[in-house]
N, C-alpha and C positions, 0 to 999 in steps of 0.2 A: 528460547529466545523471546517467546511472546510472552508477558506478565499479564493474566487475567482478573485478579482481583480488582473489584471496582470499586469494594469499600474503603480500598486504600488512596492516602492521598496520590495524587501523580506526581510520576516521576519527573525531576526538576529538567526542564528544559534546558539544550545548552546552543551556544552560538551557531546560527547555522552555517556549512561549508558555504562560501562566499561563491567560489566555479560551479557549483552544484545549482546554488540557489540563479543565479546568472545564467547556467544553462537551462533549468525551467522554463525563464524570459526569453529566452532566445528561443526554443522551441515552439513555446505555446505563441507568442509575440502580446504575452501581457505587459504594456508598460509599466505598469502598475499595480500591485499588487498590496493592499492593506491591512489584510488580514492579520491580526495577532494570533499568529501560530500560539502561542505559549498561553494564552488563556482559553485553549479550545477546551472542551469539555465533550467528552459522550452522556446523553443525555438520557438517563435510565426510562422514563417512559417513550424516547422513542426507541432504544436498544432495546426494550421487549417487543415492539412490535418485530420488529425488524428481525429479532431473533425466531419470532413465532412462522415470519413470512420466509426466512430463509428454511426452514427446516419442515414447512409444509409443500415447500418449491420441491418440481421433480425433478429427480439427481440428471436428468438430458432429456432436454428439450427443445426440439429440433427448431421452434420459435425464436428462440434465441441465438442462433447460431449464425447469422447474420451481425446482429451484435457482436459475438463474440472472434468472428471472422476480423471485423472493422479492429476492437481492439487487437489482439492479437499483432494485427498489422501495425499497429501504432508503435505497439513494444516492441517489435523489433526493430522498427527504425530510432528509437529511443535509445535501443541499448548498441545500434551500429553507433550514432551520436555520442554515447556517453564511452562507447572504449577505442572511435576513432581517433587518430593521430591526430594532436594539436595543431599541426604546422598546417591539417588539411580542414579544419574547421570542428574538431572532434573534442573531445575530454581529455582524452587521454590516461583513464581509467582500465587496469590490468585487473579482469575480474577471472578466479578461480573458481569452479566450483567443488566442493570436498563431500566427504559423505558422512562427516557431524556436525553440527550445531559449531560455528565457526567462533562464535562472538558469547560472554559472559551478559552483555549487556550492551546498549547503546552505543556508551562511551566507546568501544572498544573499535566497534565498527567505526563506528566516523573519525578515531586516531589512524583507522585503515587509511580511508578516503579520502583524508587531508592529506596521504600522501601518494592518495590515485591510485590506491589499492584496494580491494574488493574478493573478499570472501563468501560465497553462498551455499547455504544445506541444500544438496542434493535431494532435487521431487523424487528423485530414483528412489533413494536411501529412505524415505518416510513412509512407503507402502499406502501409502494414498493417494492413487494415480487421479488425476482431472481426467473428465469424460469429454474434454473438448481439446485442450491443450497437450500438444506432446512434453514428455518429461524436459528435454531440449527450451520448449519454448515455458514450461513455466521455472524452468532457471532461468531465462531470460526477464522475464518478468519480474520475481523475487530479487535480480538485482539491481532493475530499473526503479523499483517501488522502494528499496531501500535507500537508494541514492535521489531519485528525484521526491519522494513521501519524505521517507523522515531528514535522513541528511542536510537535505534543503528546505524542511520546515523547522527545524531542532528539537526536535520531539522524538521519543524513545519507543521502545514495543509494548509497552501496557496497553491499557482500551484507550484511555483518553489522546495517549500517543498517535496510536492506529487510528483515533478518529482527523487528527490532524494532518496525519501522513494521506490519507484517502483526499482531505478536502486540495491539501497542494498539488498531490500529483496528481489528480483531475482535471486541472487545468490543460494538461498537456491531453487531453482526448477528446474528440467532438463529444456533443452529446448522446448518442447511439451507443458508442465505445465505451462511452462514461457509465453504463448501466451496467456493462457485464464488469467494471473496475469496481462499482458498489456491491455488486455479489462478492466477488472476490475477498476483499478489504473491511465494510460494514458487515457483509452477510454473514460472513465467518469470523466474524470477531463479535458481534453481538450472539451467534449462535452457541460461541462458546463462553462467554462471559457469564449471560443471562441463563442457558440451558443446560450447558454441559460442564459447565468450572469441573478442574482436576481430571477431566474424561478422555484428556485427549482432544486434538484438531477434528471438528465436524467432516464428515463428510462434503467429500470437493462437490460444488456441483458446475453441470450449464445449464444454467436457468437466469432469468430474468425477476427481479421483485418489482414490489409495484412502485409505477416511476416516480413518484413521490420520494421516495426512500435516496433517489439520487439527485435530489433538488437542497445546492449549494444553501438555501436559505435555510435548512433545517438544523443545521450544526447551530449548537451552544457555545455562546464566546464568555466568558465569567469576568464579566467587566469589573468585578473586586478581585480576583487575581493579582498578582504581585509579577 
């Protein structure tokens, strides 16, 4: 599901789910939001760093776990949010979880979730357990990140995708939360882009990078983009 290459161009953005993108706003209570999803870029000298700091971070680190408490908590009220009943202020979003790789590609998923349906790989099924998160709560997450990340930024799973999906759905976490969402999202996608291409998903961790790594102003916007 994840596309790693980074010397390829990115994958073409496409229109974001409108209730998706609407529910971001309504959660986070950003009015306003300007960011041009579609010209983000991951930005190779800082996806080396980032790759070098997630992969020297220890796999549980009881520091973090506050942090990762705070999120956690977030996602689960995100994903009550995104599969409660309409009529009660909800999405109304029917999320599955399966035990293969659900989706070919982007597109596929968000032909899903335009019509409030939602597919997710099973943490069970991947034999790379999270040292903080039960399998339960990082399905939870995996399909709040897809549906509030990319769905609502319209941006697909390659890097530069995943770097645009991190910066939207960041919004919806204080900043505490927002750091264990940068391990998660940045740490593991620059770990495998930069370090591990073709190897396999890194190593889950809970651990914390340095706060820098999850400061909104560091993302690349490629203002000659199309």
């Amino acid at each position: 599901m994840f596309a790693s290459a980074l010397s390829a161009p990115p994958l073409p953005s496409f229109e974001p789910v409108a209730y998706l993108r609407e529910g971001v706003r309504r959660y986070s209570g950003r009015v306003r939001d300007s960011v041009a999803y579609a010209r983000v870029r991951l930005d190779p000298a800082l996806g080396n760093a980032i790759a070098d700091a997630y992969l020297a971070a220890p796999g549980r680190d009881e520091r973090a776990f506050v942090a990762y408490a705070e999120f956690c908590a977030h996602t689960m009220r995100q994903y009550q949010f995104l599969i409660g009943r309409v009529e009660f202020g909800g999405l109304g979003v029917a999320v599955r979880v399966v035990d293969d790789d659900p989706y070919p590609d982007a597109a596929a998923m968000v032909e899903d979730v335009r019509h409030r349906r939602l597919r997710v790989f099973a943490s069970a099924a991947t034999g790379n357990p999270h040292p903080y998160l039960s399998d339960g709560e990082n399905d939870m997450f995996r399909a709040v990140h897809d549906a509030f990340g990319h769905a609502a930024s319209g941006r697909g799973f390659d890097a530069h995708g995943e770097e645009a999906a991190w910066l939207k759905h960041g919004v919806m976490y204080p900043p505490l939360a927002r750091r264990a969402l940068t391990t998660e999202i940045r740490g593991q996608t620059c770990a495998l882009v930069f370090r591990r291409t073709g190897r396999g998903f890194p190593e889950q961790k809970a651990a914390l990078l340095p706060r820098r790594f999850s400061d909104r102003r560091t993302v690349l916007v490629d203002r000659a983009a199309g």
